[in-house]
Residue frames relative to the residue before (quaternion, step in Angstrom):
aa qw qx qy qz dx dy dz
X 1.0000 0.0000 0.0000 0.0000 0.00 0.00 0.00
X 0.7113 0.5220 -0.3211 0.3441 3.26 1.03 -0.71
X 0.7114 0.5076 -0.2904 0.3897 3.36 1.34 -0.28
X 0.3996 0.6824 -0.3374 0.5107 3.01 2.24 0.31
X 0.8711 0.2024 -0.2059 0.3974 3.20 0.67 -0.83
X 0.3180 0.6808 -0.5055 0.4240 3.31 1.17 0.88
X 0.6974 0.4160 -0.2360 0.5338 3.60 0.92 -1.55
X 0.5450 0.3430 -0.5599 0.5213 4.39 0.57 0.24
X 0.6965 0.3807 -0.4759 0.3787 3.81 0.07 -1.00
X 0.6614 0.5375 -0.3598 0.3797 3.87 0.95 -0.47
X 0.5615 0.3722 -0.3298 0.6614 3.44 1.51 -0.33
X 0.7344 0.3794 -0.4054 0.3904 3.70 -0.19 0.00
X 0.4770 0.6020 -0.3587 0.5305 3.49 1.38 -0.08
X 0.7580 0.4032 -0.2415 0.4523 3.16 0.33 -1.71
X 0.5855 0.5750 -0.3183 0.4747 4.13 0.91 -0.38
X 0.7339 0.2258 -0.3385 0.5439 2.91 0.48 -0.45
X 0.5856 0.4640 -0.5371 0.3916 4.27 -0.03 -0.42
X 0.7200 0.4269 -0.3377 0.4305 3.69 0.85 -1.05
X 0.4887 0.4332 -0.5286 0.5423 4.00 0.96 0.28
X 0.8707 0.2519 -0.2488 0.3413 3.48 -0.16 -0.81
X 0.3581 0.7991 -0.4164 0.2445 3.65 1.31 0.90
X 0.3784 -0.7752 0.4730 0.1790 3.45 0.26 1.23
X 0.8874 0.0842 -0.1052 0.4409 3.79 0.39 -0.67
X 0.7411 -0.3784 0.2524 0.4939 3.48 -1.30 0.14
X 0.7001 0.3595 -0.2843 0.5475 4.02 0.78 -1.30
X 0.5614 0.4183 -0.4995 0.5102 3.71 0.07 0.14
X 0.6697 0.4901 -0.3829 0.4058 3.65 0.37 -0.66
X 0.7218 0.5143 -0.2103 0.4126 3.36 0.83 -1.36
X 0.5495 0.6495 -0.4133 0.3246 3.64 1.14 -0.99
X 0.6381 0.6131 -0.1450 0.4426 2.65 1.14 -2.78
X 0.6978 0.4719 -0.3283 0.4274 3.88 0.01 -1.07
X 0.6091 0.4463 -0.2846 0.5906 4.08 1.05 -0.40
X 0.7109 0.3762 -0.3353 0.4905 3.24 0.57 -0.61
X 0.4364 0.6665 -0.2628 0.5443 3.71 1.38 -0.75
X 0.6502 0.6643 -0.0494 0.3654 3.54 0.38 -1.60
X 0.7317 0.3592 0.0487 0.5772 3.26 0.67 -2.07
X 0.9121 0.1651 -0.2106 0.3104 3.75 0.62 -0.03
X 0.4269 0.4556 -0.5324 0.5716 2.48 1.57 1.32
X 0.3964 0.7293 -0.3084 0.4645 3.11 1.12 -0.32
X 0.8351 -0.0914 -0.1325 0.5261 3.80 0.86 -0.52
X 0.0739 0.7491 -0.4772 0.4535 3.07 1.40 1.87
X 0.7828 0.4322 -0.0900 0.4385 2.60 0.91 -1.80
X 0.5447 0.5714 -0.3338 0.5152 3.93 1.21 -0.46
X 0.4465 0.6938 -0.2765 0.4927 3.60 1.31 -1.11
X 0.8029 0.3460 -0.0568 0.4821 3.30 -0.30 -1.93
X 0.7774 0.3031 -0.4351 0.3384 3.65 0.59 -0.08
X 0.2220 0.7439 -0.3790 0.5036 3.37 1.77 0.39
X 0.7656 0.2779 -0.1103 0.5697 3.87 1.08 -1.08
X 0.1409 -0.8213 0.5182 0.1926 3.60 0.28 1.17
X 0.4868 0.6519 -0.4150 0.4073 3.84 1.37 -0.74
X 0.7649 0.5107 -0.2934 0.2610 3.08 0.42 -1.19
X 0.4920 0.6804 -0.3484 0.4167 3.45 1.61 -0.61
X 0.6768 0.4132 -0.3045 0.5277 3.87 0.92 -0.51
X 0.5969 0.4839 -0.5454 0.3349 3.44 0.58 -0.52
X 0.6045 -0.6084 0.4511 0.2468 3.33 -1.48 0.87
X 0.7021 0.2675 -0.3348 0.5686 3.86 0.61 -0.64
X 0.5804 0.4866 -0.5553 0.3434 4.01 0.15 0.13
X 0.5146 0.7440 -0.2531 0.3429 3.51 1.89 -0.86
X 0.6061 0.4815 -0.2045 0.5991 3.20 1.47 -1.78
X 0.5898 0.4205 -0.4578 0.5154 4.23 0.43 -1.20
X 0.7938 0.3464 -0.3730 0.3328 3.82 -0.50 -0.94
X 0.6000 0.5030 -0.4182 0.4605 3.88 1.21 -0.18
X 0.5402 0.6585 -0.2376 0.4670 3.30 1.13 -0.76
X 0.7520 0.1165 -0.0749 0.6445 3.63 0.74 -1.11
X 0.3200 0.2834 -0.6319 0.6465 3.59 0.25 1.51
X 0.7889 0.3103 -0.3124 0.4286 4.26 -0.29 -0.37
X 0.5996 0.4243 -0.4149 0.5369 3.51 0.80 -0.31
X 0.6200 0.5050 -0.3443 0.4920 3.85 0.77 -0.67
X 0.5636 0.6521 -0.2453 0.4438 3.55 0.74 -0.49
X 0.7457 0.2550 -0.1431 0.5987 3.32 0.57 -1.40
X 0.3182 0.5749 -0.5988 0.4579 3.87 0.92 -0.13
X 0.6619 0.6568 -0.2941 0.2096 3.20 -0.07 -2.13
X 0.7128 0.6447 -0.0647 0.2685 2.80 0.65 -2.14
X 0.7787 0.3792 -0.0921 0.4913 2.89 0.86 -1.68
X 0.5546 0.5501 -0.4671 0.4142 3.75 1.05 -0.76
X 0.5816 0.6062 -0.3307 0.4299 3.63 1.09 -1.27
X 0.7664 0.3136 -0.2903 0.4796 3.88 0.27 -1.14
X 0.5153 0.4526 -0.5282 0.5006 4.00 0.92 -0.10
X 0.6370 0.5027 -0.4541 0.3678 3.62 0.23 -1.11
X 0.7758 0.4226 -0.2526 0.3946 3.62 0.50 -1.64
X 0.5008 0.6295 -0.3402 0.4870 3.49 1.32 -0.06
X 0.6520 0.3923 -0.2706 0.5898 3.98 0.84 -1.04
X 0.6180 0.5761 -0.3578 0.3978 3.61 0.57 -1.07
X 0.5708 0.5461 -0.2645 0.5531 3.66 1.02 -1.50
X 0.7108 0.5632 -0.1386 0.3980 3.72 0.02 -1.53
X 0.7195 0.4558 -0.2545 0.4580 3.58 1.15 -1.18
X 0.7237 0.4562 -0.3128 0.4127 3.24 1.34 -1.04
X 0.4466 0.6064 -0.4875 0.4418 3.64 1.39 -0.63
X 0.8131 0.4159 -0.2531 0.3190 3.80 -0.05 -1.30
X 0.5498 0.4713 -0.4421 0.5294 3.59 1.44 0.14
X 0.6922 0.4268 -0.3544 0.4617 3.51 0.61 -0.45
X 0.5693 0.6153 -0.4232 0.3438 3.73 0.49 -0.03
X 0.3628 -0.7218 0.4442 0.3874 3.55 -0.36 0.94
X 0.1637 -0.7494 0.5755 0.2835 4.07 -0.54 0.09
């Protein structure tokens, strides 16, 4: 149990730093860290086959499949953002 409730206080940490992230790398850190402990939530919870039927662990595990998603999402548009950015600064004349 105890390593259960380390990974929520590690997700409830990592939620809140990634609301109050002021810049793009603070977002990105927080969203890995975010990422990574639900990430072995989810290994956890499959450890509890019961729990798979309960109806609200159903909604939490749909939920974090969508929070993992928009992680996704967003690492992609930062990447395609730096990529975009990288080529601009090679073409400038210095």
């Amino acid at each position: 149990m105890k390593q259960e409730k380390t990974i929520f206080e590690e997700i409830a940490k990592a939620r809140t730093q990634y609301g109050g992230a002021k810049t793009v790398d603070e977002k990105v850190q927080t969203a890995g860290q975010l990422d990574g402990a639900l990430s072995r939530l989810l290994v956890i919870m499959e450890n509890y086959p019961d729990l798979k039927s309960n109806q609200t662990v159903a909604q939490l595990m749909d939920e974090l499949a969508g929070t993992e998603n928009r992680i996704a999402v967003e690492r992609k548009r930062f990447n395609d953002v730096v990529g975009d950015f990288n080529i601009t600064i090679k073409k400038v004349p210095t």
